[in-house]
C-alpha atoms as one frame of an Amber mdcrd trajectory, in Angstrom:
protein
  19.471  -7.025   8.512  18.207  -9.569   6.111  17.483  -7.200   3.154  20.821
  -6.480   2.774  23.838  -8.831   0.769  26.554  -8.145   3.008  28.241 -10.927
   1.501  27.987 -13.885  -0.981  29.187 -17.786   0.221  29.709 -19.952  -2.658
  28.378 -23.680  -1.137  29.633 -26.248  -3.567  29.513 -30.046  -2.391  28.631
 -33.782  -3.258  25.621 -34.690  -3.676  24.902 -35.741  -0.217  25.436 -31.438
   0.346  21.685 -31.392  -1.069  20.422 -34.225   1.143  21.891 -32.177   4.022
  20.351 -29.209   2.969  17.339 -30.641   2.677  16.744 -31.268   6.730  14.441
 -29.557   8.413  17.523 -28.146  10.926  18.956 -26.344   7.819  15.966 -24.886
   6.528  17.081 -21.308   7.501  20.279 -22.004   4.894  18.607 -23.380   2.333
  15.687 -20.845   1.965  18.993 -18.144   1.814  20.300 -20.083  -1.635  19.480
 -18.247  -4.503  20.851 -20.305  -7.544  21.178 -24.577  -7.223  22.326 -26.378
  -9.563  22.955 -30.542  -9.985  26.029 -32.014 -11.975  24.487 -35.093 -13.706
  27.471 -36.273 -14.773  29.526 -36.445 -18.410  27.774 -38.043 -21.031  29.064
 -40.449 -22.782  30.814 -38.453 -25.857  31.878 -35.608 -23.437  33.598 -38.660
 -21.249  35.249 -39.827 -24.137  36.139 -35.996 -25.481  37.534 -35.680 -21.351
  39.757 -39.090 -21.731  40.994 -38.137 -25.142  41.905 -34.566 -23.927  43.914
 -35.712 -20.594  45.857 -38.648 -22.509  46.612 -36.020 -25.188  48.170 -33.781
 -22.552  50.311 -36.640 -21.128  51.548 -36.865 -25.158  49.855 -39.802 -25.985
  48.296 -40.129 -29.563  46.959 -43.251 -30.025  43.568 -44.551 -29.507  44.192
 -46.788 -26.007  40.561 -47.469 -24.892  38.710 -49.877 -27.181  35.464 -48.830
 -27.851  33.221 -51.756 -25.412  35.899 -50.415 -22.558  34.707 -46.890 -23.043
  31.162 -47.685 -22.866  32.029 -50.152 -19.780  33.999 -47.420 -18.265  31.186
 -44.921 -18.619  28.582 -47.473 -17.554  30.708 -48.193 -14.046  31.154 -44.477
 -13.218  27.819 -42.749 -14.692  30.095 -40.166 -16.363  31.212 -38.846 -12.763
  35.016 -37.125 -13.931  36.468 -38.191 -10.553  35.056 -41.720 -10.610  36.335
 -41.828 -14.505  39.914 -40.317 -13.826  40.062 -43.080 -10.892  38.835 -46.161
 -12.784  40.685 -45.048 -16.254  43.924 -44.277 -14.049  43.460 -47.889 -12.333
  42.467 -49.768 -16.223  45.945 -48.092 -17.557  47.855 -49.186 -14.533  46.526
 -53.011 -15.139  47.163 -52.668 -18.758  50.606 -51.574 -17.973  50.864 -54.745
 -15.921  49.438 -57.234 -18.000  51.282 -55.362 -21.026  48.533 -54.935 -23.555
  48.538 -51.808 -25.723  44.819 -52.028 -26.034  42.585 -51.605 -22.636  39.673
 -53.948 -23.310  36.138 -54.501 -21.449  37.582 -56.926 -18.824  40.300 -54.785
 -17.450  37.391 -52.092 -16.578  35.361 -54.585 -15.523  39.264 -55.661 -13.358
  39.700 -52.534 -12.338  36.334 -51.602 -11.319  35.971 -55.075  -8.945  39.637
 -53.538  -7.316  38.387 -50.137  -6.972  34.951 -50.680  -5.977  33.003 -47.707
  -7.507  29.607 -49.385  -7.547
């Protein structure tokens, strides 16, 4: 029964999905998986290119991350998209409150501490 494909499962997961794979119970599954492959994350020009292209889609035009709070933000979330579109959404809502036009290095470093990402 095992040399035929009688169907395909698509297994996508954190990265704990690997750790669990990993165990000795699962072995069965993981010896089954044909193609792995790890997200390392966004570097930092393609996090940057991924901010740029969701604040142009809300309409906004201007620059509103200075460049130290991009590098902070990418430094806090290791170019993870989810962690960045938490921490970014949390840095414009303190901005917002603090009414600066410019989000600097210590509202991510703010925002971070409220979030906890690390």
């Amino acid at each position: 029964m095992d040399t035929e494909n009688h169907a395909v499962i698509i297994i996508v997961g954190q990265p704990t999905l690997a750790n669990t794979l990993s165990m000795s119970v699962h072995e069965a599954l993981a010896q089954r998986i044909v193609i792995n492959y790890t997200f390392n994350g966004l570097t930092k020009n393609e996090m940057v290119e991924y901010l740029d292209s969701r604040l142009k889609s809300c309409g906004v035009r201007q620059n509103i991350f200075a460049e130290n709070a991009l590098e902070a933000l990418w430094g806090c979330c290791a170019g993870a998209p989810r962690l960045v579109n938490s921490l970014a959404e949390k840095c414009l809502l303190i901005g917002f409150q603090k009414n600066v036009k410019i989000i600097d290095t210590d509202i991510v470093m703010l925002a971070n501490s409220e979030i906890s990402l690390v």
